[in-house]
C-alpha positions in Angstrom: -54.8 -15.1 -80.2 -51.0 -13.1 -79.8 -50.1 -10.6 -82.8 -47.1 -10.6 -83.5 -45.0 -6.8 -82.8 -45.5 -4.7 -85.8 -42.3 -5.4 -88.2 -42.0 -4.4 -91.7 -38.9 -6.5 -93.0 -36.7 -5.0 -96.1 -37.1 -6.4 -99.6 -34.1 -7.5 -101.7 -33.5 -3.5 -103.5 -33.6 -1.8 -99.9 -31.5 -4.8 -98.2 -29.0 -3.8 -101.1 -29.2 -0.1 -100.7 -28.6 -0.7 -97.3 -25.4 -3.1 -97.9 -24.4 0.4 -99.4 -25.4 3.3 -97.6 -23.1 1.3 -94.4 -20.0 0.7 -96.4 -20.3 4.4 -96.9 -20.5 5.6 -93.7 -17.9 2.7 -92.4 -15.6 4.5 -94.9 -16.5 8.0 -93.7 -19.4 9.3 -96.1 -22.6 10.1 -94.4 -25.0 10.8 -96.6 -27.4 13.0 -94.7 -26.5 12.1 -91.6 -26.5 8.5 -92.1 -24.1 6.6 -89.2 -23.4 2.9 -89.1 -24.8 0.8 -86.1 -23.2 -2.4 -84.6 -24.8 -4.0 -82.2 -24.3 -7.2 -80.7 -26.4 -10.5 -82.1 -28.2 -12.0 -78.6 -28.2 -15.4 -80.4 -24.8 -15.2 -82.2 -22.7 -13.3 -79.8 -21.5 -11.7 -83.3 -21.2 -7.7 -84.2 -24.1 -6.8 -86.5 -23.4 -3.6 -88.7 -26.4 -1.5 -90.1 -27.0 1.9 -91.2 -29.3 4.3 -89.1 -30.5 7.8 -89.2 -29.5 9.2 -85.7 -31.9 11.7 -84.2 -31.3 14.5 -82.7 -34.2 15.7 -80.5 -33.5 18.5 -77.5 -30.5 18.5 -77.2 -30.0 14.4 -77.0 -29.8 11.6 -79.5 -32.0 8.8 -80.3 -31.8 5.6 -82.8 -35.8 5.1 -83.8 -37.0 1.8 -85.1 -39.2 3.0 -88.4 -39.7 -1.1 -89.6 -40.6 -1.8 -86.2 -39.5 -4.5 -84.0 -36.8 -5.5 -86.2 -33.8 -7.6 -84.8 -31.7 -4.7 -84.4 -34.2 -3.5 -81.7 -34.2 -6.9 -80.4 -30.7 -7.3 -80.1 -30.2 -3.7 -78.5 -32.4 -4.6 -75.7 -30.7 -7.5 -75.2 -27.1 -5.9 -75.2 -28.1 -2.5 -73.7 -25.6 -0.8 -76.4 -23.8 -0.9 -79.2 -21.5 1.1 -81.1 -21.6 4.0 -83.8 -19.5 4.8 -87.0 -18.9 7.3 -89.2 -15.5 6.6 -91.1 -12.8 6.0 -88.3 -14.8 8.1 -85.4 -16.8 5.5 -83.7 -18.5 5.9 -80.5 -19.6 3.8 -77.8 -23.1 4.1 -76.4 -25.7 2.4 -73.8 -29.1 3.5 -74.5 -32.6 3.6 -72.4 -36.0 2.4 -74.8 -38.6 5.4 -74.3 -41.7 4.0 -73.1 -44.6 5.2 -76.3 -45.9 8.2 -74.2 -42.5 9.8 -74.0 -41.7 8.7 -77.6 -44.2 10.7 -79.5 -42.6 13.9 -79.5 -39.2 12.1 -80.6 -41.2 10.5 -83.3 -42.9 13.2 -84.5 -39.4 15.3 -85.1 -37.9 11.9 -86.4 -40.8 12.2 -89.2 -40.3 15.9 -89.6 -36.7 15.3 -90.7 -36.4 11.8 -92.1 -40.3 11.4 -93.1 -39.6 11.8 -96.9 -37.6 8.1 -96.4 -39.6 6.4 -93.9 -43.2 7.5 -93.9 -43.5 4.5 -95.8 -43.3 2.5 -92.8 -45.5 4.7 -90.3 -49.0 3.6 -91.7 -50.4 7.1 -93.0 -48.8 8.4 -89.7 -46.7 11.8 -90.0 -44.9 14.6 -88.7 -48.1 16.2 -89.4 -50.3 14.0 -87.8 -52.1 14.7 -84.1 -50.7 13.5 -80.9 -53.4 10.8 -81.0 -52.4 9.3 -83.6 -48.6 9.2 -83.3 -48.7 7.9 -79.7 -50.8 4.8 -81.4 -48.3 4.8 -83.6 -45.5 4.7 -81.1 -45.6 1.2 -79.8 -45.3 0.0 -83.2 -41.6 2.2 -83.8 -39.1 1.6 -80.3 -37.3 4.7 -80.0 -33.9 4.2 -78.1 -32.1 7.6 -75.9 -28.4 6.9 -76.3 -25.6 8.2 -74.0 -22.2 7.8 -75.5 -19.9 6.1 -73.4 -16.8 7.0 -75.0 
């Protein structure tokens, strides 16, 4: 028997939110940090736009998966990049997926600043948790390293 990857998909009020929160940022209003991603579709060919929390973790960035394996994840493995928006800044990026050993620490600062919008999604996991537990955690959550191209 295969399991399917761990994917939490949004309901109809966050799918909504959503819709918002990236008309914001494409218009220049991040609200706490909030940038919008667009990433090409591997079926469609088409620009998908959605908003992310970007993560800043020693000195590098990083766009982490909290629903899991959604298609944004999928489609940024299959197109290797993407872009980012704030307003009219937008910036070009490639990125490298962390393997789950090397993504804990990222995670674990990821739920230390955005934990009190997405814990939701970790299973009982936290920034608080131990190590064990958040590199079980980390398969379920891809955490991509971006470097900006442009």
């Amino acid at each position: 028997m295969t399991t399917q990857p761990y994917y939490l998909k949004s309901g109809p009020l966050a799918a909504r939110l959503n819709k918002v929160v990236g008309w914001l940022a494409r218009h220049g209003l991040s609200i706490m940090g909030t940038t919008e991603l667009s990433v090409r579709g591997r079926k469609s060919g088409k620009m998908l736009r959605l908003p992310v929390n970007l993560h800043e973790h020693d000195g590098e960035q990083y766009l982490v998966s909290a629903r899991g394996h959604s298609q944004w994840v999928r489609n940024m493995r299959a197109a290797g990049g993407g872009e980012l928006r704030v307003g009219r800044k937008v910036r070009t990026f490639t990125v490298e997926e962390l393997p789950p050993a090397t993504a804990a620490p990222v995670l674990r600062s990821y739920l230390k600043r955005w934990g009190w919008e997405v814990n939701q999604y970790f299973k009982g996991v936290t920034a608080k948790s131990s190590n064990e537990e958040l590199l079980a955690a980390a398969p379920d959550h891809p955490v991509f390293r971006i470097t900006e191209t442009r």
